[in-house]
C-alpha positions in Angstrom: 249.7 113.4 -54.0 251.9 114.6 -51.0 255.1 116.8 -51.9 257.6 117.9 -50.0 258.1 121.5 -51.4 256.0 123.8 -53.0 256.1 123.8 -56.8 257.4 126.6 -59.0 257.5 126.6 -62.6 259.7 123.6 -63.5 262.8 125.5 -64.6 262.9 127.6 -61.7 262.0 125.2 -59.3 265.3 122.9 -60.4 267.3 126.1 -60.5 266.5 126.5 -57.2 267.4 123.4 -56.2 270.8 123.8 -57.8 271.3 126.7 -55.8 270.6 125.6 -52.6 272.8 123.0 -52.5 275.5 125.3 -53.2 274.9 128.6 -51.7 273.9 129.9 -48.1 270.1 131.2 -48.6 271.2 134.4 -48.9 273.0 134.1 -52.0 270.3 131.6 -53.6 267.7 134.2 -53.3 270.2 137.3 -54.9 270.1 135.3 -57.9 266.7 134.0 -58.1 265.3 137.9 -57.5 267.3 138.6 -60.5 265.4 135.9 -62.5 262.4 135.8 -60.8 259.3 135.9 -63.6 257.2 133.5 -65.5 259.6 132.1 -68.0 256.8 130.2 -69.5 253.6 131.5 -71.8 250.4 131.7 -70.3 248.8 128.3 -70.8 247.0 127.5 -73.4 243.9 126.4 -75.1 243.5 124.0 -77.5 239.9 124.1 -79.4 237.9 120.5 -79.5 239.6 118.7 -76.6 237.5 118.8 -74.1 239.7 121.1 -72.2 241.9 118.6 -71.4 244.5 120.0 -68.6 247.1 118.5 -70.4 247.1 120.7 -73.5 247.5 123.7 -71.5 251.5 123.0 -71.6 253.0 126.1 -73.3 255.8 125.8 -76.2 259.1 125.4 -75.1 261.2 128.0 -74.6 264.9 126.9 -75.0 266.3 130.2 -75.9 264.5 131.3 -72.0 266.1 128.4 -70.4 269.9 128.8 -71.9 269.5 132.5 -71.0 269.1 131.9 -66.9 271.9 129.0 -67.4 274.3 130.8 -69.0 273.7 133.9 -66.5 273.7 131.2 -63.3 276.5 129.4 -64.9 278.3 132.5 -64.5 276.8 133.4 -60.8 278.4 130.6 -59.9 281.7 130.6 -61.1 282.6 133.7 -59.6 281.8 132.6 -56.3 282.4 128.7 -56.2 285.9 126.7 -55.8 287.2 124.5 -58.6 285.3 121.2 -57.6 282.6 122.9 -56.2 281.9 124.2 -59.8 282.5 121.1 -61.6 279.5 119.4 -59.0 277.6 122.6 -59.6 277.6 122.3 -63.2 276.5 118.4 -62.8 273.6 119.6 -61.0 272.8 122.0 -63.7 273.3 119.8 -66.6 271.2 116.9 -65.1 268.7 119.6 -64.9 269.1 120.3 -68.4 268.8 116.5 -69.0 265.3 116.2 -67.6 264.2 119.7 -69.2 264.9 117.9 -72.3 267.5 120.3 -73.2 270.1 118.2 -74.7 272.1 121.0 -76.1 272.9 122.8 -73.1 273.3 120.0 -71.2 275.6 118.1 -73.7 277.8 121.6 -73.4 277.7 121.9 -70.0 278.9 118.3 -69.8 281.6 118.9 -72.7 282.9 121.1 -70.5 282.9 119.3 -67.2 285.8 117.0 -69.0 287.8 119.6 -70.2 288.3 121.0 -67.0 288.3 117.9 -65.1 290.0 115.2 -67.4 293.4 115.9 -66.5 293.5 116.2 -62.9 293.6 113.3 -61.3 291.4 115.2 -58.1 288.6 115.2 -60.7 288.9 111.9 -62.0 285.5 111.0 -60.8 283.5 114.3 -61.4 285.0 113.5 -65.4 283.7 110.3 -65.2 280.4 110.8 -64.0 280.1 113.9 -67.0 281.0 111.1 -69.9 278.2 108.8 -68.4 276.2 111.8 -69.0 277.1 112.8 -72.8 276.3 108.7 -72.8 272.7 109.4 -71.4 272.2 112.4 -73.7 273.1 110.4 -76.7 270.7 107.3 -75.5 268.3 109.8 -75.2 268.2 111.1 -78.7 268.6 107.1 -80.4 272.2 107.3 -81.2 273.1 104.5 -79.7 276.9 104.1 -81.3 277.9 107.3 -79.6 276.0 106.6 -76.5 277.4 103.1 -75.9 281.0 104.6 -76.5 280.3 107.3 -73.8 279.4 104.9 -71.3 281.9 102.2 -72.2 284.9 105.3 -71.0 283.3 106.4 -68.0 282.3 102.7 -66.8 286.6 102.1 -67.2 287.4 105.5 -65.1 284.9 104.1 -63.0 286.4 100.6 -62.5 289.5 102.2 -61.9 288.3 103.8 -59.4 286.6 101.2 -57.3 282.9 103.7 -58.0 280.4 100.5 -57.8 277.5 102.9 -58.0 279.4 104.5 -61.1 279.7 101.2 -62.5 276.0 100.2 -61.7 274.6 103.5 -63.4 276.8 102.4 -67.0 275.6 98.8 -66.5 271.7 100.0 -66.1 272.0 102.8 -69.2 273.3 99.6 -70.9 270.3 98.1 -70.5 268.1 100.5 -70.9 269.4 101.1 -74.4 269.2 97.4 -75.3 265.7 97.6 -73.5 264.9 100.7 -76.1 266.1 98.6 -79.0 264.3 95.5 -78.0 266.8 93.2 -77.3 265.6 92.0 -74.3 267.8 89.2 -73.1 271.3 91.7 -73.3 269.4 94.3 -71.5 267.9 92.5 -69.0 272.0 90.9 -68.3 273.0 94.3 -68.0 270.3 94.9 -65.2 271.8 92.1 -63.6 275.2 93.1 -63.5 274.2 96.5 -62.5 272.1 94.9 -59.5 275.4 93.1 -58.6 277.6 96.3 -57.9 274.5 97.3 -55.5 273.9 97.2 -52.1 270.2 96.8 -51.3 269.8 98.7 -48.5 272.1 101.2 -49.3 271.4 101.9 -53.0 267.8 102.0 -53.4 267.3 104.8 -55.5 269.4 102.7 -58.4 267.5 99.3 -57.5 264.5 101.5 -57.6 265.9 102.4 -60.9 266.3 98.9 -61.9 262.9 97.9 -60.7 261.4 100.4 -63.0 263.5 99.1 -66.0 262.6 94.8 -65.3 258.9 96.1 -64.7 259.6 97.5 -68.7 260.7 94.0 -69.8 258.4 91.5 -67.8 255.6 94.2 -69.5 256.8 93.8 -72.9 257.1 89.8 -72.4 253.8 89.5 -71.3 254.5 88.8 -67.2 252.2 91.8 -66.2 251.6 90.6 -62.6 255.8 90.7 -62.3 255.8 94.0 -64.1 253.4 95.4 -61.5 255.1 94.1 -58.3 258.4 96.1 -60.4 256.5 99.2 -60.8 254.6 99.4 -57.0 258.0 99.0 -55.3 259.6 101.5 -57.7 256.5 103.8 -57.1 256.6 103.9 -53.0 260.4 104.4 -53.3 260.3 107.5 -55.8 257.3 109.6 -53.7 258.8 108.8 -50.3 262.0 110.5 -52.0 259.9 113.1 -53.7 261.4 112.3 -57.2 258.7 113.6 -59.2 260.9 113.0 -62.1 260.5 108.9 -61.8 257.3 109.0 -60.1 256.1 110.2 -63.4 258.2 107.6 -65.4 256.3 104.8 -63.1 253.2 105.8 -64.1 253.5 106.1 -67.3 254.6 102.5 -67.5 251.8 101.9 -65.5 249.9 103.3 -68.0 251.0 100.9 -70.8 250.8 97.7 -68.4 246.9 99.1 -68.4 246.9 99.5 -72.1 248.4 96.0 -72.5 245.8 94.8 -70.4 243.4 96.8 -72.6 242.4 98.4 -69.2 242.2 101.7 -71.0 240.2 103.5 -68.5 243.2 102.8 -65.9 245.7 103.4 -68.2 244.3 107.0 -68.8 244.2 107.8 -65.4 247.8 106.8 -65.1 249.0 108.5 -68.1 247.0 111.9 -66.7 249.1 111.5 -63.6 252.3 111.3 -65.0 251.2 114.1 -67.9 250.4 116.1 -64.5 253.3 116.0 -62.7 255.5 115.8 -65.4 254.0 119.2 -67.1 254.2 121.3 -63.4 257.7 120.1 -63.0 258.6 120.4 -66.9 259.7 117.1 -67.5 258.8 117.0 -71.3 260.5 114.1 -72.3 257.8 112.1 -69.9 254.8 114.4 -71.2 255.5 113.1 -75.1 255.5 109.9 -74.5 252.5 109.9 -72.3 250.4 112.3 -74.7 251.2 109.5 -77.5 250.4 106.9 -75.3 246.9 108.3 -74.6 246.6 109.0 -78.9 247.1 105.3 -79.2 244.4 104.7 -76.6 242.2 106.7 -78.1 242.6 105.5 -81.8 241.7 101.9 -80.3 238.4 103.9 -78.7 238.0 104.9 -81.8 237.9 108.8 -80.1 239.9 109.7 -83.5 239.5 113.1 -83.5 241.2 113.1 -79.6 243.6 110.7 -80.7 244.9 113.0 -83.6 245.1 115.8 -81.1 247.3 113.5 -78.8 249.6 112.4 -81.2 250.0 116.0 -83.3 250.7 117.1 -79.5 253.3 114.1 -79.0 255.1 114.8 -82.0 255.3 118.8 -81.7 257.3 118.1 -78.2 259.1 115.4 -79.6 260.5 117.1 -82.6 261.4 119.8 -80.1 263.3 117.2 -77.9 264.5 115.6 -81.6 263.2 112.3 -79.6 263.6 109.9 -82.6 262.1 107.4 -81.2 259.1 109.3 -80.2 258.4 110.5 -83.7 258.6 107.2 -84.9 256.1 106.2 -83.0 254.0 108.9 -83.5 253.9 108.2 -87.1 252.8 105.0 -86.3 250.2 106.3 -84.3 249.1 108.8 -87.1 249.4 105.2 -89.6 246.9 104.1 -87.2 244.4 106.7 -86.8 244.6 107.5 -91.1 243.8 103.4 -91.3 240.7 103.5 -89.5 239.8 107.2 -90.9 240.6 105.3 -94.4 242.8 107.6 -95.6 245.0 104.1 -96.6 247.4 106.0 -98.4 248.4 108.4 -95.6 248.1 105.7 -93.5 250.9 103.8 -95.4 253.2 106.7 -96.1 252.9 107.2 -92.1 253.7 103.0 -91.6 256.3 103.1 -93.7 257.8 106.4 -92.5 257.9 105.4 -89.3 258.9 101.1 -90.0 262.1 103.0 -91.9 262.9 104.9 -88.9 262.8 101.6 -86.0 264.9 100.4 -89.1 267.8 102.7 -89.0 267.4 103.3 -84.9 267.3 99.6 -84.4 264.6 99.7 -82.4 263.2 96.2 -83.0 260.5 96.1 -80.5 258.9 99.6 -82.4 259.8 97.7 -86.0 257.8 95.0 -85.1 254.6 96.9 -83.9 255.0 98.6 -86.9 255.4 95.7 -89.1 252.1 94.0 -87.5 250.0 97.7 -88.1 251.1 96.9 -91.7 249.4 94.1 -91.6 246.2 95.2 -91.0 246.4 97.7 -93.4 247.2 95.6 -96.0 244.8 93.2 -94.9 242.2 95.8 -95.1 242.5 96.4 -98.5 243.1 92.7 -99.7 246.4 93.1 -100.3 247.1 89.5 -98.7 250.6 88.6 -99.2 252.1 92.3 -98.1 249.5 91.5 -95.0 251.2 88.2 -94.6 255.0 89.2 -95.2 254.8 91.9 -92.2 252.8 89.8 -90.0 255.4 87.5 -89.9 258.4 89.9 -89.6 256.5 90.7 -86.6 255.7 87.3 -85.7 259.5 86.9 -85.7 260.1 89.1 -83.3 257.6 88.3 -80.7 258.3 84.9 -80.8 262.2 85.5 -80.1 261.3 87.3 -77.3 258.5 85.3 -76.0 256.0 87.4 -75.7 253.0 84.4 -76.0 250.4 86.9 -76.0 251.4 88.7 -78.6 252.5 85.6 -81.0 248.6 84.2 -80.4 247.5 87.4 -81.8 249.2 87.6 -85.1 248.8 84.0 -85.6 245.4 84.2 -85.5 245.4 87.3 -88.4 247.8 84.4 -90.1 245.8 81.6 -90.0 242.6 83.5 -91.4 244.6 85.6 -93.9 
């Protein structure tokens, strides 16, 4: 894979960035001497995994990364005017955002209104900060808050005539509703998001898009569609050198592989975006694609490797408090304990995480949930619990027309 740049640890890399869209070289580099060490452990080896490359990711270090913030925060203040702050700090929080630090960059975002929300030169640099709080919340499965975020800044950005503003609201949107599983109201919002755009002009956010229909057309069973979405999304992202979304396109490529039950492509995909994701620190990416590859595993029946992927997945994403990452790592776990026939860790795990897509409204999650039930209940001849959750999840699938998925569980009905 071509880059533009030579790679630095994550962090620093993006700090860099920050800074050099800011400040003359000279500057940049007085503030990156002052921080210039391994903010990271050494990596690290975990025993029985077949030294996979992925496990080397080191802990994260919050306390490391709020420490150079706060002291950059305050480099720059000192020698930036009023709006060139503001942009600075939305630099420096979207950092945060794909760090996975949603602390900091919920702060740094807090902060971008106050100072900006009443004065009317600012209007938009306030606007674009609430759409952020909105992506932080999204991020973390509160959707209420989120939605209410994105709702004010898409009426500042109406307001002011900002059609890319208004496209970004209309995708996060869908991408919630996406997340959720309602697929119909998310794929509108990608729609009316599309409509604000200009083609030629806008391609990062129709690349965006792309990457977001690829999601639905892979959940509804149109994998050839969700392909052509993810290729043209792909070429876009590395002739940009977005290493961020290149490694969100392939780990959707990786589960259009594992839908296929192409599991030997899928891994490959997954160990590309696990790659590029752990050299640039994009954590949020690595957990899902670590409990991607544990579900993989588990149907290889590789258990022992597909424990390690999931503990992995959900160490990062209690550290990210990615809610909807832990509920499907318990699922995951539910899965693995099944076939180890541990059946009552396995249905502590199912229900743990069913009760979780329950609360998060995560439909699409409840209902793979649901059908693992099944089997577990099916397993131990416990026919009518089988039966009940195969058809909440027969429910689901059907609303959404997902074909291949409703021939499965009717098949586990009709023999049941």
């Amino acid at each position: 894979m071509k880059r533009g740049k030579k790679y630095l640890n994550g962090i620093l890399e993006g700090i860099r960035d920050v800074l050099e869209k800011f400040f003359d070289s000279k500057q940049a580099e007085e503030f990156l001497n002052e921080i210039r060490q391994k903010p990271f452990p050494e990596k690290q080896k975990k025993p029985g995994l077949k030294k996979q490359r992925d496990f080397q990711l080191g802990p994260v270090t919050s306390e490391n990364i709020r420490h150079q913030a706060d002291r950059l925060i305050t480099f720059a203040q000192k020698r930036l005017s009023k709006e060139k702050y503001l942009d600075f700090l939305l630099s420096l929080g979207k950092l945060a955002i794909t760090q996975g630090e949603f602390s900091l960059a919920s702060e740094i975002h807090t902060e971008i209104i106050s100072k900006a929300k009443d004065d009317e030169r600012f209007g938009n640099i306030a606007a674009y900060g609430i759409l952020a709080l909105g992506e932080i919340f999204s991020r973390q499965a509160m959707w209420k808050e989120s939605l209410r975020y994105i709702n004010q800044a898409g009426e500042l950005f109406s307001k002011q005539k900002d059609l890319k503003g208004s496209a970004m609201c209309q995708n996060l949107m869908g991408t919630i509703y996406g997340d959720k599983g309602e697929l119909k109201r998310a794929k509108a919002h990608f729609e009316k998001s599309q409509a604000y755009l200009n083609p030629k002009k806008d391609k990062v956010i129709m690349s965006m898009i792309d990457i977001n229909l690829g999601i639905i057309n892979n959940i509804q069973g149109n994998l050839d569609l969700a392909y052509t979405h993810y290729r043209r999304a792909l070429m876009q992202f590395e002739e940009i050198g977005d290493w961020r979304k290149v490694a969100e396109v392939r780990h959707n490529l990786g589960m259009l592989f594992t839908h296929r039950k192409e599991y030997s492509s899928a891994i490959k995909e997954f160990d590309s975006s696990i790659n590029v994701s752990i050299e640039a620190r994009y954590l949020p990416t690595v957990t899902v694609s670590y409990l991607s590859k544990g579900y993989i595993y588990s149907e290889l029946n590789d258990l022992e490797l597909a424990n390690a992927y999931a503990e992995k997945g959900l160490e990062l994403g209690q550290q990210l408090n990615d809610r909807l990452s832990l509920a499907d790592g318990y699922k995951i776990k539910g899965i693995i304990a099944r076939k180890r026939k541990n059946y009552k860790e396995s249905e502590n795990y199912l229900l743990t995480s069913l009760r979780m897509n329950k609360e998060y409204k995560n439909y699409l999650n409840h209902a793979e949930t649901s059908f693992e039930l099944g089997l577990l209940y099916l397993e131990l001849k416990k026919k009518d619990d089988a039966r009940k959750h195969f058809k909440n999840a027969l429910s689901y699938y059907n609303k959404i027309g997902a074909s291949q998925d409703v021939s499965r569980i009717k098949a586990y009905l009709d023999s049941s």
